[in-house]
N, C-alpha and C positions, 0 to 999 in steps of 0.2 A: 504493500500500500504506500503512495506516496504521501511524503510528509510536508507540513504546511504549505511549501511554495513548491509547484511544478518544476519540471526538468525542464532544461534550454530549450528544448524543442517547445517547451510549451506555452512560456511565456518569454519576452524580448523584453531586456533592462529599459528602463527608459535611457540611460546611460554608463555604459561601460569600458572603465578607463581598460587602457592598453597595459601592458606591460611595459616598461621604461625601454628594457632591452627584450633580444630573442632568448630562446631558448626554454629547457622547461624550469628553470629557476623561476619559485615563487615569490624571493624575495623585492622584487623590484615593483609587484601589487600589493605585498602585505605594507609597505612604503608611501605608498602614493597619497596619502594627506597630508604628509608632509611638504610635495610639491607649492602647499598653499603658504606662503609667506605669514600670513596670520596665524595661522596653526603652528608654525615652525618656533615663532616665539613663544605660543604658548607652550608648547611643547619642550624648550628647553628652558624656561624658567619653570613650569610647573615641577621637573625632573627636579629641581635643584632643591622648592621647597619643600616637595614631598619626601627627600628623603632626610631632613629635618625636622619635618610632621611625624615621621616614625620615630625620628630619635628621642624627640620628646617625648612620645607615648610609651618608650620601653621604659624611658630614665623617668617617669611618672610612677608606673606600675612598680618597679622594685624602688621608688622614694618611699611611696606607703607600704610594700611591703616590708621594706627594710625600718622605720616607723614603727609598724603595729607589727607585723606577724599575723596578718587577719584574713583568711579567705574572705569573710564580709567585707571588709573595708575595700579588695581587689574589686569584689561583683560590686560595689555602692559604684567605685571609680568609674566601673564602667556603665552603670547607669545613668549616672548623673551626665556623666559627658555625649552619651547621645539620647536620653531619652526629650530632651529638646528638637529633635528631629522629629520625635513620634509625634508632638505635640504643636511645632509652628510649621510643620512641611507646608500643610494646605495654605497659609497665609503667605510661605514666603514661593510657595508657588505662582500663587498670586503676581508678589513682586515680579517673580522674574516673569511674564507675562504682561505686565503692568508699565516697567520700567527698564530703559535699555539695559539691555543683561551683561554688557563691559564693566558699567557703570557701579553696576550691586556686585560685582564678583572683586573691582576694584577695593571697595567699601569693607568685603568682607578681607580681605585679604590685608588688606592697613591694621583692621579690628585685631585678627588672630596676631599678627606682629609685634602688636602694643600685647595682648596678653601673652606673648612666649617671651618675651625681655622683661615683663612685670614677674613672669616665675623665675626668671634665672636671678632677677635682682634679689628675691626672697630668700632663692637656696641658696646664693652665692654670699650672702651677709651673716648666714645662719638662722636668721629667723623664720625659717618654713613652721607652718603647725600644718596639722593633720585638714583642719577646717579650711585655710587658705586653699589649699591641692586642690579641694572638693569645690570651691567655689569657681574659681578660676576656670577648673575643668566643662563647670557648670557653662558659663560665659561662654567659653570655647563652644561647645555642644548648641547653644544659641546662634553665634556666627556661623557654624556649618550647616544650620539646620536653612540659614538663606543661601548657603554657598554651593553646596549642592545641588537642586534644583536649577538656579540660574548658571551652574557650571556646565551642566549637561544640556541642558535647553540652549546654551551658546555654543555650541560645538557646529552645527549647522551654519552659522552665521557664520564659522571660520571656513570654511570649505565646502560649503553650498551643499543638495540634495545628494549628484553623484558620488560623493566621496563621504558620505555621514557614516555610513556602517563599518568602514573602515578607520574613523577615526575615533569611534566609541569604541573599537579592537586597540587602536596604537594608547587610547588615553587609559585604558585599561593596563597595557603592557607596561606603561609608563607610572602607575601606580602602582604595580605592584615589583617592578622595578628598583623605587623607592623602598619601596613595602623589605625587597630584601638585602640593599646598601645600609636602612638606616638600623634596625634594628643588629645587625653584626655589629657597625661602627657603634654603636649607643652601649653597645656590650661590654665593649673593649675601654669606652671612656669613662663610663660606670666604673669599671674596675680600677681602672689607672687614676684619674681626676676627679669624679664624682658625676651625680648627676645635674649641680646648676649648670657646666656648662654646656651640657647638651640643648639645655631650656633657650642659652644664649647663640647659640650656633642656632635652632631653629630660627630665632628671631631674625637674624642676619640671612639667612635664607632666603625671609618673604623678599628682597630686597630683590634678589633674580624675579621674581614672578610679576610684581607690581611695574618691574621696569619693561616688561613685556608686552604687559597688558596697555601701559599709556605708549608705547610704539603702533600700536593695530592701527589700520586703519579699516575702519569696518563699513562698509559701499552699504549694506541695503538692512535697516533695522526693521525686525520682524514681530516689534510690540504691537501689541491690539489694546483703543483704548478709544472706544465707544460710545462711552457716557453711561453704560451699564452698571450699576451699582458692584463695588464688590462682593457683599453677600449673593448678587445672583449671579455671578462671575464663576464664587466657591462653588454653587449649587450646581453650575455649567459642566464643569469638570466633573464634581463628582457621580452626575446623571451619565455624563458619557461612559465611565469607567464601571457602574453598576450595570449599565445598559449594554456592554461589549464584552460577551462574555470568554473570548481568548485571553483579552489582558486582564479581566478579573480574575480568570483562575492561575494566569502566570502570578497576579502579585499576593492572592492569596497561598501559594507555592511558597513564594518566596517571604511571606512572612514565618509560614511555620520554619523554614529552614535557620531563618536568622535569627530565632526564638527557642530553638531548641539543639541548635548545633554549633552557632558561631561564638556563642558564650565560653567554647575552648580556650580561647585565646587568653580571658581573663584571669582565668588557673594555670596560666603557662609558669607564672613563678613558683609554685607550687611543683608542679612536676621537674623543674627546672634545680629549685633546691631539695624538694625533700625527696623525691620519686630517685630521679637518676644525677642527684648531687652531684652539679657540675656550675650550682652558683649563677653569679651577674652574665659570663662568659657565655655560660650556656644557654642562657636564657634567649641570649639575643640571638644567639645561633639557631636554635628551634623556632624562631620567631621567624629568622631570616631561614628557612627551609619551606616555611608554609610562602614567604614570599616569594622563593625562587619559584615552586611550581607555580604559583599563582602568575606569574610573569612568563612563564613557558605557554600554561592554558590559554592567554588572552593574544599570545604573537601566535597559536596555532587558529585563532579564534582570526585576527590580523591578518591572515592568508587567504583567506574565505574568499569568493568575488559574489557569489550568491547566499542568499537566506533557504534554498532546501537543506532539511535535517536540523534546523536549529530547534525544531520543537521536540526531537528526539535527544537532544545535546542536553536540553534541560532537562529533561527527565532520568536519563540514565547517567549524568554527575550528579544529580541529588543522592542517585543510590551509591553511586562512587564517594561521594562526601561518609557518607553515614558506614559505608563499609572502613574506609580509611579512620575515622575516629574513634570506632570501633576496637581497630588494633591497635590506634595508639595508646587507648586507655589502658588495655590485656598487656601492653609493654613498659617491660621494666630494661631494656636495652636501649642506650644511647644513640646507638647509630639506627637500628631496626627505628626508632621514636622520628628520628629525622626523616628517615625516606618514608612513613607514614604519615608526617606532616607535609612533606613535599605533593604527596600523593592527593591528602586532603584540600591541600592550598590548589592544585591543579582543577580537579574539580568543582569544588567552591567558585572558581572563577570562569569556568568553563559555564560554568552554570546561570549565572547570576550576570555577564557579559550576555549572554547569550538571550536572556530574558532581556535586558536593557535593548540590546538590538532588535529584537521581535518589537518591543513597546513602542521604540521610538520609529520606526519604518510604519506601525499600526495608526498615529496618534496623529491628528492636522494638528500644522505648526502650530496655528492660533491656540491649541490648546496644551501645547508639548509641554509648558512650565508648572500647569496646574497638576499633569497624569507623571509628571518626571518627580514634582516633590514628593504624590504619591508612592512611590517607585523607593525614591529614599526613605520615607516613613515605613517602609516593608521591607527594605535593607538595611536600613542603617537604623531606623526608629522602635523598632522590633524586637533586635540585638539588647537593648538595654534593660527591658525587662525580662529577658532572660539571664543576663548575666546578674539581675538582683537575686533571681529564681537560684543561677546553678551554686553561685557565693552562697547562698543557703543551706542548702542541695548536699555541696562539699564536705559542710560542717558536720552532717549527718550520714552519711553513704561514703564519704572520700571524694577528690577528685577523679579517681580516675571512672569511677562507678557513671559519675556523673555525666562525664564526657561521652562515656560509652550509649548510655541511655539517648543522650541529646543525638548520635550517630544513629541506633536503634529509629526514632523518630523519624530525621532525614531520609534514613533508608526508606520508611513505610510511605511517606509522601512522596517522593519519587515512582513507586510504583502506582499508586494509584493516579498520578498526573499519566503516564504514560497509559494506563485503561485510555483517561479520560476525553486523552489531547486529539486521537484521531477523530472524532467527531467533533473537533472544533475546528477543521484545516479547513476545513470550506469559507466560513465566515471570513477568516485568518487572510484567506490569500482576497478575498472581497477587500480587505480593508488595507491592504496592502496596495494593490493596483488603486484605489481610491486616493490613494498620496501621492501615487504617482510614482511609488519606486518602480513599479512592475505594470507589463500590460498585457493581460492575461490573455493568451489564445487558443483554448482549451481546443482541442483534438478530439474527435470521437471515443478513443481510449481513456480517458482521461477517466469516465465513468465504472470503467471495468476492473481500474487497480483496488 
């Protein structure tokens, strides 16, 4: 049976970039939104401050655990810092639909700067408390909760229709990229220097990205702004996304995953010191393993020229996520624990990439900022009350019980999205040619797969 989108034969890209060069090397398309000069900056300032953003997140998580010693206080950390997504996604989806999305990504990006130089000034003087981390962290989780949204909804605007699915694969690659430079280097500074000045390197980071973003020059703004009240704006969005049911069951998918299985990360100090006693060092190493795969999944993801199979992509790395977490919990072996993370971090991102690109090919522009914050409130907003949940969880079962359960879960959602998905390729590939990525020319066979 074919899956969401037809084969070549069956539908004609509305546009499909070449290969730079001949040959069957793929890497000259998995590339190509980079060609776009505004992508290019954002792309290497974003590289620079993202792997800052990790390092502070590592040198965060062992401040307080190094602090208290508290599985709670790990899962609060990481409540508190994104359950601000779960809670303003829809308004600041808004925004970025509202307001030129350079503009609010500008805004938030100053914001996060001033609070990663406000933590390093704290840790670096001596006077951190336990309450300051959590507030801060707090603040942080508010600014991302706009920055996300109008980050992904401005991807388009760098590099137009044809090249969008590719540059959600490169911006993908490029985060977890970060995802696994910062968390090693955060390891290593942790151990040698401490963690305020990871806090101050982060801050020095925004510094590449802000300078990027006021270099753009951006030809065609794709705000909508009507005179429609915002409350019927919210209600706009969220009528479409009730009312479509491919992207409702992709983002109810992806809530149970980031609620039941991504909450690993927050126990990572936990298995780090007590599990397979390897310390600060280690920590960042199993951190930076889930980032390596995670950055392999999103450049295999980066390679792609078409959207067939990506509804079978999400389905079967949910059950690769949940199998992978699985063994990492059963393991008490350092090296077995990394290639289990690696393996996790691969499909996690295979998964959740994959879903972003289904949404954002399904969703008109007009409304891309309202269904994308959606999107982060069920990846990123979701995430927090589970890690309040497994920080709990820990205390009572262990970590690693924990983790395995959270994998268990994943796994079962996975299978049942794959029952679910092929009776929803029809609507799927409707809404697809409706955007214009695709224009469907169904064949007479087309009924018989």
């Amino acid at each position: 049976m074919a899956d969401l989108i037809p084969t070549a034969e069956e539908v004609q890209p509305t546009s499909s970039p070449a290969p730079s060069s001949p040959g069957p090397s793929q890497l000259p398309a998995a590339f190509r939104s980079l060609k776009h000069r505004n992508f290019r900056l954002f792309f290497s300032g974003q590289l620079i401050s993202l792997i800052g953003t990790w390092m502070q997140t590592i040198a965060e998580a062992w401040l307080i655990y190094r602090l208290t010693g508290s599985s709670v206080l790990l899962g609060l950390l990481g409540f508190v810092s994104q359950i601000p997504i779960f809670l303003l996604s829809p308004i600041a989806g808004l925004a970025a639909d509202r307001w030129p999305r350079q503009r609010v990504v500008i805004a938030t990006q100053l914001s996060s700067m001033t609070l990663g130089f406000t933590l390093a000034a704290l840790t670096l003087s001596g006077r951190i408390r336990v309450w300051e981390i959590i507030s801060l962290a707090t603040l942080l989780g508010v600014v991302n909760a706009f920055d996300v949204p109008a980050r992904q909804s401005f991807l388009i605007e760098m590099v137009g229709r044809e090249d969008l699915l590719n540059a959600i694969a490169l911006n993908s690659t490029m985060f977890n990229g970060a995802r696994l430079a910062g968390p090693a280097v955060a390891g290593l500074l942790v151990a040698k220097i401490g963690e305020g000045w990871c806090f101050f390197l982060n801050g020095v980071s925004y510094i590449a990205v802000i300078a990027g973003l006021l270099m753009m020059r951006i030809e065609k703004s794709l705000v909508v702004h009507d005179g429609t009240s915002p409350i019927e704006k919210l209600r706009e969005g969220l009528r479409f996304v009730r009312h479509t049911l491919p992207i409702r069951t992709l983002l109810l998918l992806l809530g149970v995953v980031s609620f039941t299985a991504l909450p690993f990360s927050v126990l990572m100090p936990i298995f780090a010191d007590r599990i397979l006693h390897r310390g600060a060092s280690g920590y960042g190493w199993l951190m930076g393993a889930v980032g390596f795969g995670a950055m392999c999944g999103a450049f295999t993801l980066a390679m792609r020229q078409q959207l067939r199979g990506f509804g079978n992509i999400v389905a079967y790395s949910a059950i690769g996520l949940g199998v992978s977490l699985m063994l990492f919990g059963a393991s008490r072996w350092y090296w077995f624990s990394l290639v289990a993370l690696a393996l996790a971090g691969y499909a996690m991102m295979m998964q959740f990439t994959s879903a972003n690109t289904l949404i954002q090919a399904m969703v008109p522009d007009q409304l891309r900022g309202r269904v994308m914050s959606l999107y982060s409130m069920m990846f990123l907003g979701m995430s927090p009350l589970g890690s309040l949940v497994a920080g709990k969880m820990a205390q009572h079962i262990g970590a690693p019980s924990t983790v395995a359960l959270g994998g268990l879960i994943s796994l079962g959602g996975g299978v049942v999205f794959a029952v679910k998905w092929p009776s929803m390729r029809a609507p799927a590939r409707e809404l697809v040619a409706a955007q214009g990525m695709m224009q469907p020319q169904p064949p007479p066979e087309i009924n018989s797969q």
